[in-house]
N, C-alpha and C positions, 0 to 999 in steps of 0.2 A: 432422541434429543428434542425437550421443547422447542428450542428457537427457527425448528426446519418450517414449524407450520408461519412463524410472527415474518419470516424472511421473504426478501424480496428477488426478484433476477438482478440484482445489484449488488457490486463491488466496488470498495474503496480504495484507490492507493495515496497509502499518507507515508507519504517519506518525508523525513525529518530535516533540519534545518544540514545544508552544505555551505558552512563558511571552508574558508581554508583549511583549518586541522580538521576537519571532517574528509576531506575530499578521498582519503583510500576507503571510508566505511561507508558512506552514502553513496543513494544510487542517482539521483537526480544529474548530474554533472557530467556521467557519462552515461549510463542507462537509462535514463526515465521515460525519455523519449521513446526508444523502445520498447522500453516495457508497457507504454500505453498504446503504443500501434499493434502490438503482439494481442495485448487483453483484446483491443477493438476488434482484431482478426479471427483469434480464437476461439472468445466465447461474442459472437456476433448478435446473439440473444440478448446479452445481458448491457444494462448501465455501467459506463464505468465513471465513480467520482473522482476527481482528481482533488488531492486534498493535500497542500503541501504545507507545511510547518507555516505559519503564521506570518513569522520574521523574512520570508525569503520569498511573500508572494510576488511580489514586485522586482525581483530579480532577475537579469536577462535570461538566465536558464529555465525558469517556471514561464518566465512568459512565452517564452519559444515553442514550448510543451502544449502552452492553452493555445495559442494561436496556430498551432500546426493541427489543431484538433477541434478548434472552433466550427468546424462544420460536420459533424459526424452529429447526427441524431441523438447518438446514445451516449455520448461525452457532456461530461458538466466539469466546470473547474468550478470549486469552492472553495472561495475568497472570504467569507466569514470567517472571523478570529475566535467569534465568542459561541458561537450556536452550533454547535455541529453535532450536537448528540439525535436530533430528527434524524443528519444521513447516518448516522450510524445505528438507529433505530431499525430499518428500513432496508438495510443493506444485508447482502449474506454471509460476508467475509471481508477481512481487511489483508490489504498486502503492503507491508513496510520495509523499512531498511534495518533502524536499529531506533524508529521514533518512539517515546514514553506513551506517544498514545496509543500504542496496542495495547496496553496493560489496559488505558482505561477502556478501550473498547470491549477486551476480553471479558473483563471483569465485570462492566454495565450493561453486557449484551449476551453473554454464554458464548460467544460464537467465535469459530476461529479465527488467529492471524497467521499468516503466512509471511515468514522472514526471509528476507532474500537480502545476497551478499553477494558481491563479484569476488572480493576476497574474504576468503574466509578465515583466514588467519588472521587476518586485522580484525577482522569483527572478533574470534574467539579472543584474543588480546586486548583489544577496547574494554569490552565484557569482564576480563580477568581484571582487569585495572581497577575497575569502578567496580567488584566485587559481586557481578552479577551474572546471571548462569541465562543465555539466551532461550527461548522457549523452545526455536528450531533453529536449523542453519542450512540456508541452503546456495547452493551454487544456482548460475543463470541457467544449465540445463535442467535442473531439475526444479524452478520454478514454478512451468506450466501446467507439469505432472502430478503435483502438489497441488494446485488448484483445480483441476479436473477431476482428481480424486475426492476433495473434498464436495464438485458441485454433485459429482454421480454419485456419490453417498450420501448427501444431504439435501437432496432437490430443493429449490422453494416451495 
């Protein structure tokens, strides 16, 4: 694949806005926090961007997230609305919940997203609703496994 040699030791997580009628399909509200402590642990090499839905950077759960991670070297929370195709340039992979921007990241980058659900019958039923067929689906164990496969197969 082209885009192993354009990539970076750098991963995105853009989870999508968590109002209320989101809260069984997003991860930010009860995962996110983990899920960025887990990335920070796991792949200890690698940046991770924190990139949440535009609408909800200001909300006490993303702030919780930036501030509980505010000191880690390889942590950036990205608060820009309008600019973010550089991190996504840059980056090696994206990990979402069920946000529109995998597609464009997919799409503007060659390079994978990795979809994570705590349930995943609601995401498959969200998805059915709105007429769309998710790219992956995965539960919180199988996550990390997904992403680790993707870094040992695709080095930067």
């Amino acid at each position: 694949m082209a885009w192993r040699w354009l990539a970076r030791s750098l991963f995105i997580f853009a989870p999508t806005v968590h109002w209320d009628h989101f809260y069984d399909y997003v991860a930010v509200p009860k995962h996110g926090r983990d899920i960025v402590a887990a990335l920070l642990e796991q792949f200890s090499e690698y940046k991770i961007i924190f990139r949440p839905h535009p609408h909800t950077v200001d909300t006490p759960e993303v702030r919780k997230i930036a501030e509980a991670f505010k000191g880690y070297p390889q942590f950036e929370f990205d608060t820009n609305a309008s600019f973010y195709m550089e991190n996504y340039a840059r980056s090696q992979l994206m990990i979402t919940d069920m946000s529109g921007t995998a597609f464009t990241y997919a799409f503007t980058t060659s390079r994978p997203v990795v979809f994570f659900s705590h349930k995943v019958h609601n995401f498959r039923s969200f998805y059915k609703e709105q007429s769309m067929v998710p790219v992956l689906e995965l539960y919180w164990n199988r996550l990390f496994f997904s992403v680790k496969f993707i870094v040992d197969r695709y080095p930067p």
